[in-house]
Each structure stands twice: as structure tokens, then as C-alpha cells.
MARVO-58145 format. One record per atom (N, C-alpha, C): residue in one letter; atom name; x, y, z. Coordinates in steps of 0.02 Angstrom, whole numbers. Example, Ala and Ser with C-alpha at 12.3 -4.5 7.8 and 13.67 -1.06 7.14 Angstrom:
2
guvex roro px py pz
A N 660 -284 390
A CA 615 -225 390
A C 660 -165 390
S N 642 -112 354
S CA 684 -53 357
S C 645 2 394
//
This chain:
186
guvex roro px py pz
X N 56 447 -571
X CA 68 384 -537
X C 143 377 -521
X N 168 357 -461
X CA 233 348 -436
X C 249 278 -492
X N 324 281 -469
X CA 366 217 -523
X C 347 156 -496
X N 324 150 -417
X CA 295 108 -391
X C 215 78 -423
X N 188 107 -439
X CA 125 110 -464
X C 125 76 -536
X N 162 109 -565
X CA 185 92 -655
X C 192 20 -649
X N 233 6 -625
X CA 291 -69 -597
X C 215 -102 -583
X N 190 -126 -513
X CA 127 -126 -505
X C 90 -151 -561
X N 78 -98 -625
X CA 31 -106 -672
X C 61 -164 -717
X N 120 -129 -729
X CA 153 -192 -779
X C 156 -257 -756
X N 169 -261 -702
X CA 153 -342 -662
X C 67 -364 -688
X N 42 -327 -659
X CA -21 -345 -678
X C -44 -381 -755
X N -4 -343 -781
X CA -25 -341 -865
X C 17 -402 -875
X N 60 -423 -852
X CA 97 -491 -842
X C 165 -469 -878
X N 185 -422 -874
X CA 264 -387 -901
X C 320 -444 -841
X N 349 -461 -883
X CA 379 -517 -854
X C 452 -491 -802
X N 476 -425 -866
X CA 519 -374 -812
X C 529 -340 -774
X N 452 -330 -775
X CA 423 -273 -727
X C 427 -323 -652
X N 391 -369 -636
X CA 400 -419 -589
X C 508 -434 -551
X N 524 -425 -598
X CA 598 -422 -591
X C 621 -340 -567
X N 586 -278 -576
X CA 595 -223 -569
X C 575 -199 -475
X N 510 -255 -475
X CA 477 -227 -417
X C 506 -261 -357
X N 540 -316 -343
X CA 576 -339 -286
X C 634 -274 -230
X N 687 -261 -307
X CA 719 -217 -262
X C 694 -153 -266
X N 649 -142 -288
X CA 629 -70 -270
X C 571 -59 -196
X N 527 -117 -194
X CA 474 -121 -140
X C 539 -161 -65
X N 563 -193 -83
X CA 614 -237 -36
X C 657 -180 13
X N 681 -107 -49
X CA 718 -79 0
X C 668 -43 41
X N 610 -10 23
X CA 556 22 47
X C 546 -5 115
X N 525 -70 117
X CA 496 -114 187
X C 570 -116 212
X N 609 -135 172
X CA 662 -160 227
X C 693 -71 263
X N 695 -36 248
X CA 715 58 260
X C 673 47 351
X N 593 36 319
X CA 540 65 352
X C 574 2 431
X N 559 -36 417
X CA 601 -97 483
X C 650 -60 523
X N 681 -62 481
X CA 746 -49 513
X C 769 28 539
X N 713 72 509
X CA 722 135 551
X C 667 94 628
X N 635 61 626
X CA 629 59 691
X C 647 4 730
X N 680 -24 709
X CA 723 -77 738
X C 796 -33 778
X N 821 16 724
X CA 887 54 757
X C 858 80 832
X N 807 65 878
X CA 807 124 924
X C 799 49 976
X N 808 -15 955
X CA 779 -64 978
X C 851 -98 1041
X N 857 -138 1082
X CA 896 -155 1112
X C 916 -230 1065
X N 989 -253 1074
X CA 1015 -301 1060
X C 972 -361 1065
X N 977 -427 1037
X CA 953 -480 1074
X C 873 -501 1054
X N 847 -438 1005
X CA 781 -457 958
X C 777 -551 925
X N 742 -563 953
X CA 735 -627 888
X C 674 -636 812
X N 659 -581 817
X CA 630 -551 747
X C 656 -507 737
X N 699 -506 676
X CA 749 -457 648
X C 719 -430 582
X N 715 -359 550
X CA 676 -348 502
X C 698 -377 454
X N 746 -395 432
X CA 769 -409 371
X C 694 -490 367
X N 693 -503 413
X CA 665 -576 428
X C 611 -548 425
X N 568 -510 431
X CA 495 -480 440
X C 466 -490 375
X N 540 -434 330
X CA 522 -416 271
X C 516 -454 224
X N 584 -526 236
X CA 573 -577 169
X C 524 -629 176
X N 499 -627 247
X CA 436 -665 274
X C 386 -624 221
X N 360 -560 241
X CA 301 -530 212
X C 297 -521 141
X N 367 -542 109
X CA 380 -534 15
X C 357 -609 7
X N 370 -652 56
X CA 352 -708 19
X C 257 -721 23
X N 227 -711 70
X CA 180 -692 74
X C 152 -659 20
X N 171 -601 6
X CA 143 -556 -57
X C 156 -585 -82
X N 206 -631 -126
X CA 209 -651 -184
X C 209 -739 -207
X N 179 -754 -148
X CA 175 -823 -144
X C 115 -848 -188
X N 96 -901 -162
X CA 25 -943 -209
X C -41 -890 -233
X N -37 -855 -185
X CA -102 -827 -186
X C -101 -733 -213
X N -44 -740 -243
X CA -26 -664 -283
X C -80 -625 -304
X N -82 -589 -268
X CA -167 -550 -318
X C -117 -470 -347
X N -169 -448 -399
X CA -155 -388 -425
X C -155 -352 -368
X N -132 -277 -375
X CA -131 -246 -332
X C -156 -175 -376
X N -159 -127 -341
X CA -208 -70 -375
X C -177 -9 -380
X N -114 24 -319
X CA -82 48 -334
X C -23 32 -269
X N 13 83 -263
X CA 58 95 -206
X C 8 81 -145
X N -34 105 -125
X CA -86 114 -72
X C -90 38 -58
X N -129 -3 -119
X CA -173 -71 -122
X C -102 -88 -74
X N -29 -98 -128
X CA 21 -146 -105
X C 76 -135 -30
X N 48 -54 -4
X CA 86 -66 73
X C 28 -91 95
X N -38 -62 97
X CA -83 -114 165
X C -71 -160 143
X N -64 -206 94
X CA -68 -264 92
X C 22 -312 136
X N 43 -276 123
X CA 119 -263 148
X C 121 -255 254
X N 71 -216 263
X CA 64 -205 321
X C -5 -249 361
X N -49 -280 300
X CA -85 -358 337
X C -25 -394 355
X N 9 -421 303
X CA 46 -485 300
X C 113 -468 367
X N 132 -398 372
X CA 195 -408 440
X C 135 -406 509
X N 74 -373 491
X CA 36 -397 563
X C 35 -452 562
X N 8 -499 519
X CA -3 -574 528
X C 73 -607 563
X N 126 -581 533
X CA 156 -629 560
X C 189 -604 607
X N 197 -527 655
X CA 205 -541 721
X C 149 -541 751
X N 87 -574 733
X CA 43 -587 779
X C 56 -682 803
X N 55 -698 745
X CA 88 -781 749
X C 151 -784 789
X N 190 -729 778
X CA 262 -760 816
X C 235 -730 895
X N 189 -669 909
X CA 178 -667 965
X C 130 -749 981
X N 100 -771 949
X CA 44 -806 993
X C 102 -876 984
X N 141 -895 955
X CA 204 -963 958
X C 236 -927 1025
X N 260 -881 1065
X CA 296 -872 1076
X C 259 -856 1177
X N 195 -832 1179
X CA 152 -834 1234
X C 133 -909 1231
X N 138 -936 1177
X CA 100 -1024 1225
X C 173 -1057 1240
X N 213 -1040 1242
X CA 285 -1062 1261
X C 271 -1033 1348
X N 252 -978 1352
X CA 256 -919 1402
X C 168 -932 1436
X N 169 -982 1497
X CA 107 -976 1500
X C 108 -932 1578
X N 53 -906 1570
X CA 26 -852 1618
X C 58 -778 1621
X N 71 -755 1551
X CA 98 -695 1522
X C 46 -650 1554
X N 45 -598 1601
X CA 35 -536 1636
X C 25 -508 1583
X N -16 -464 1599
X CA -57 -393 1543
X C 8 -349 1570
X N 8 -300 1524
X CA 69 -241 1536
X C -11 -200 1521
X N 23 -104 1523
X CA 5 -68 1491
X C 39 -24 1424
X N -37 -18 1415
X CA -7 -8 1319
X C -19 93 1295
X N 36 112 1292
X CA 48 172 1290
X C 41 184 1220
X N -23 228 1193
X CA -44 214 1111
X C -26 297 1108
X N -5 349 1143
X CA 25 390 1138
X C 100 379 1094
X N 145 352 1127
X CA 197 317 1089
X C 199 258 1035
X N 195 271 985
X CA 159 220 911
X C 253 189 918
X N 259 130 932
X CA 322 98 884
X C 278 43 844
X N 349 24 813
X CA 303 -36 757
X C 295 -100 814
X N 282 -143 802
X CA 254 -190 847
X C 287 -260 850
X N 337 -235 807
X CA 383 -266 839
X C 433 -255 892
X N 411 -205 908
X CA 441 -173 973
X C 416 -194 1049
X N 345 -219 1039
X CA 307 -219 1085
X C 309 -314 1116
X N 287 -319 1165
X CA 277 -392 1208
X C 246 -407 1177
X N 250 -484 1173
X CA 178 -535 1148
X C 103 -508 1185
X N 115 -507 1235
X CA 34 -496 1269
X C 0 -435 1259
X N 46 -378 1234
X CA 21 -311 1229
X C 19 -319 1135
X N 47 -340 1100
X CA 45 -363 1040
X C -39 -380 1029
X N -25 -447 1060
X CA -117 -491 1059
X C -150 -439 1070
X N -160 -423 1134
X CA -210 -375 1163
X C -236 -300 1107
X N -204 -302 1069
X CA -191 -246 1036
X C -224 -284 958
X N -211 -337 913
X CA -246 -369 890
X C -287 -398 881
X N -309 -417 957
X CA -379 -419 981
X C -416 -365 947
X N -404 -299 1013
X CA -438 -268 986
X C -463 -205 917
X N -405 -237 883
X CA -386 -179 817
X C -430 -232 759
X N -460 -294 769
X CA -491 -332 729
X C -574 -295 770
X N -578 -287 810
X CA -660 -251 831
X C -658 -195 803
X N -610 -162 788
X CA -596 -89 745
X C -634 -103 683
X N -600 -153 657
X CA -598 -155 578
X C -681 -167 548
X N -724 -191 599
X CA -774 -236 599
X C -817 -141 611
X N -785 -121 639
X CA -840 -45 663
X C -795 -3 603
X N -729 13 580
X CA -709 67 563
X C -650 54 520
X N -677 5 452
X CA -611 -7 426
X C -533 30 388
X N -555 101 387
X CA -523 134 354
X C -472 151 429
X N -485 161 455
X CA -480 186 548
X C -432 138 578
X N -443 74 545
X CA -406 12 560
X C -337 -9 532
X N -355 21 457
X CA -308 5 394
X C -234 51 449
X N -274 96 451
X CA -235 158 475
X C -190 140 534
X N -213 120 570
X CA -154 88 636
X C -136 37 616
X N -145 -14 592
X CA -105 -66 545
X C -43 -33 525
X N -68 20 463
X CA -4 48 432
X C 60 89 475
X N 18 117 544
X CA 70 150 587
X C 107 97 639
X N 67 40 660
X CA 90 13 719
X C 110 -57 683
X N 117 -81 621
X CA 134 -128 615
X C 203 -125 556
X N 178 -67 520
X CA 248 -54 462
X C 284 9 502
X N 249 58 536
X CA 298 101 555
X C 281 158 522
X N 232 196 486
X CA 226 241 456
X C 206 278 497
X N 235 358 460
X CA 194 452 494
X C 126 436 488
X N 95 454 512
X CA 32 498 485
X C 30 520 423
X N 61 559 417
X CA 72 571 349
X C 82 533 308
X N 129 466 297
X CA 119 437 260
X C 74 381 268
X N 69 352 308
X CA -19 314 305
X C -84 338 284
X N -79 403 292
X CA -151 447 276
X C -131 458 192
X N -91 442 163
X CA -63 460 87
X C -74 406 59
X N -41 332 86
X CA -67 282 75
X C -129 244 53
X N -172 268 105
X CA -226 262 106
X C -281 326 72
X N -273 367 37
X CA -286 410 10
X C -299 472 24
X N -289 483 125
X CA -325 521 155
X C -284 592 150
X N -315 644 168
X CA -268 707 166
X C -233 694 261
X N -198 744 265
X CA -165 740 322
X C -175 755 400
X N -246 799 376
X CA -290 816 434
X C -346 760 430
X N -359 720 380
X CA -416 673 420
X C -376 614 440
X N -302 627 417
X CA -276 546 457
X C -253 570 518
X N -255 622 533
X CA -215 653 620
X C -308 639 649
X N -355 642 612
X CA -410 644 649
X C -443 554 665
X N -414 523 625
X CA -433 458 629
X C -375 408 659
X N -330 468 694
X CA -279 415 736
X C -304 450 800
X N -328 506 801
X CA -355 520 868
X C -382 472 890
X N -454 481 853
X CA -513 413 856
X C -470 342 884
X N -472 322 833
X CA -415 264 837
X C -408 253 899
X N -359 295 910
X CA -301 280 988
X C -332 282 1044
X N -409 353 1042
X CA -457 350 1082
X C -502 281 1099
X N -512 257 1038
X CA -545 201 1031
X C -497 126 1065
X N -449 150 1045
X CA -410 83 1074
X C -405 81 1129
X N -364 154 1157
X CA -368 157 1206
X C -433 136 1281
X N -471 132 1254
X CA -548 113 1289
X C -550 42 1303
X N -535 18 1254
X CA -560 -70 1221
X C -483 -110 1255
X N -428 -84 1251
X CA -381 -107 1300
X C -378 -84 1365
X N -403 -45 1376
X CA -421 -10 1462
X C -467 -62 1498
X N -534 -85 1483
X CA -577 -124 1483
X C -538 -192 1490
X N -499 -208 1446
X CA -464 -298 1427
X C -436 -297 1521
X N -384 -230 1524
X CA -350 -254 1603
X C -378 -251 1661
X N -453 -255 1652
X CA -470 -237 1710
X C -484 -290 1736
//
């Protein structure tokens, strides 16, 4: 088990230091993962990761704290909570913006999503919730790439998978998305 995992357990078990251990160690993790893809981003963002990340810590560790199971349980859970909230700041930010145009959505090129427009954002949460409903592991999986920023490799690790069935379930995936947002612009 990684030190992440241990930490994790001891929280669980209600280790009072361990809870004090896991902030800056998970904090620099998310905040690393942001901000490597924020550096490729243009000036003038008004979701800044640092803001993603202490949004999505408070989330994890707010009213509704649940155990977590290992490293795996606590990034998806890490990578619900930053979808949720650039899906909210996309949908605050399109009803400001009324009659927002469809773009096209290039699922060849994975950035995190905070990179991406409100409307290609939605459109993309739209249809990555019909995923989850047909193919939840499939789902977890572009969550973890298009919303935290992870390889393949490390989402498929995350999630327990070896490295050839997560290159095979982002095929799918992207195939799949690609369809279900093809369809939305027409």
C-alpha cells in the first residue's frame, strides 16, 4: 500500500494525525496535477487551479466525509468533485451567455476541462453521464483523464486497470463519445 493509502486508513480508524498528515500530501498531488495543465493555458483564466483544488478539498472533506478505500477510492472521488464543479461554473457561466453555439470537441486531444468552453464542457457531461449509466468503469476513466488530467496510465492504475485495458477503454470511450457528441451537433 502507498503512504497515501496508510494515511487514508488511519483517517479512517479516526487517527487524529493522520487527518493532519493527509492535506499536504493529497493537496500537493491535485494541486501538481492542475497546474501541469493549466501551464499550457493562456492568461486571463477565471478558474485558477489552486481554486479548483481548495474547492474540491473542501468538498472531500466537508459534511459529508466518507471513508475512502484506497488511493484509487480518493482520486475518483477527487475527480467527481472537480467535474462537479467545472460543470456548475460552466452551467453559472452559459446562463450569463445565452445562445452559446456548439463548437467541436476534439477527444483525440484529452486537456483537463478546464481548458475547454462551457458548451463543449456541458455537451461533454451530458454525454459522459449516458456513459456511466451504460459503462461505469469506462466513465470513471474519462472523468479521471478529462477532468483531473491523468495518463492513461495513471487512471488505468487508479482505477485498478492494467495499461492495455485502460488504452482499450479510452478507445471505446472516445469512440463512444465521440458518436453521442457528433449526434448532439447535428
Amino acid at each position: 500500500m502507498s503512504e497515501l493509502t496508510h494515511i487514508l486508513a488511519r483517517v479512517d480508524q479516526g487517527d487524529p494525525k493522520a487527518a493532519d498528515e493527509l492535506l499536504p500530501l493529497v493537496y500537493e498531488e491535485l494541486r501538481r496535477l492542475a497546474a501541469q495543465k493549466m501551464a499550457r493555458e493562456a492568461a486571463g483564466q477565471t478558474l485558477q487551479p489552486t481554486a479548483l483544488v481548495h474547492e474540491a478539498w473542501l468538498r472531500l472533506v466537508g459534511s459529508h466525509a466518507q471513508p475512502w478505500n484506497s488511493r484509487g477510492h480518493f482520486f475518483a472521488a477527487a475527480a467527481e468533485a472537480m467535474r462537479r464543479i467545472l460543470i456548475d461554473n460552466a452551467r453559472r457561466k452559459n446562463r450569463l451567455r445565452h445562445g452559446q453555439g456548439l463548437a467541436r470537441v476534439d477527444l483525440d486531444r484529452v486537456d483537463v476541462a478546464i481548458h475547454s468552453d462551457d458548451g463543449t464542457l456541458l455537451r461533454v457531461d451530458d454525454a459522459l453521464q449516458k456513459l456511466a449509466q451504460e459503462e461505469p468503469v469506462k466513465a470513471e476513466l474519462v472523468k479521471l483523464r478529462f477532468f483531473i488530467g491523468l495518463s492513461i496510465a495513471e487512471a488505468g492504475q487508479t482505477l485498478g486497470l492494467s495499461e492495455s485495458t485502460a488504452k482499450r477503454y479510452w478507445a471505446y470511450s472516445r469512440a463512444w463519445l465521440y458518436e453521442k457528441l457528433k449526434g448532439d451537433s447535428n
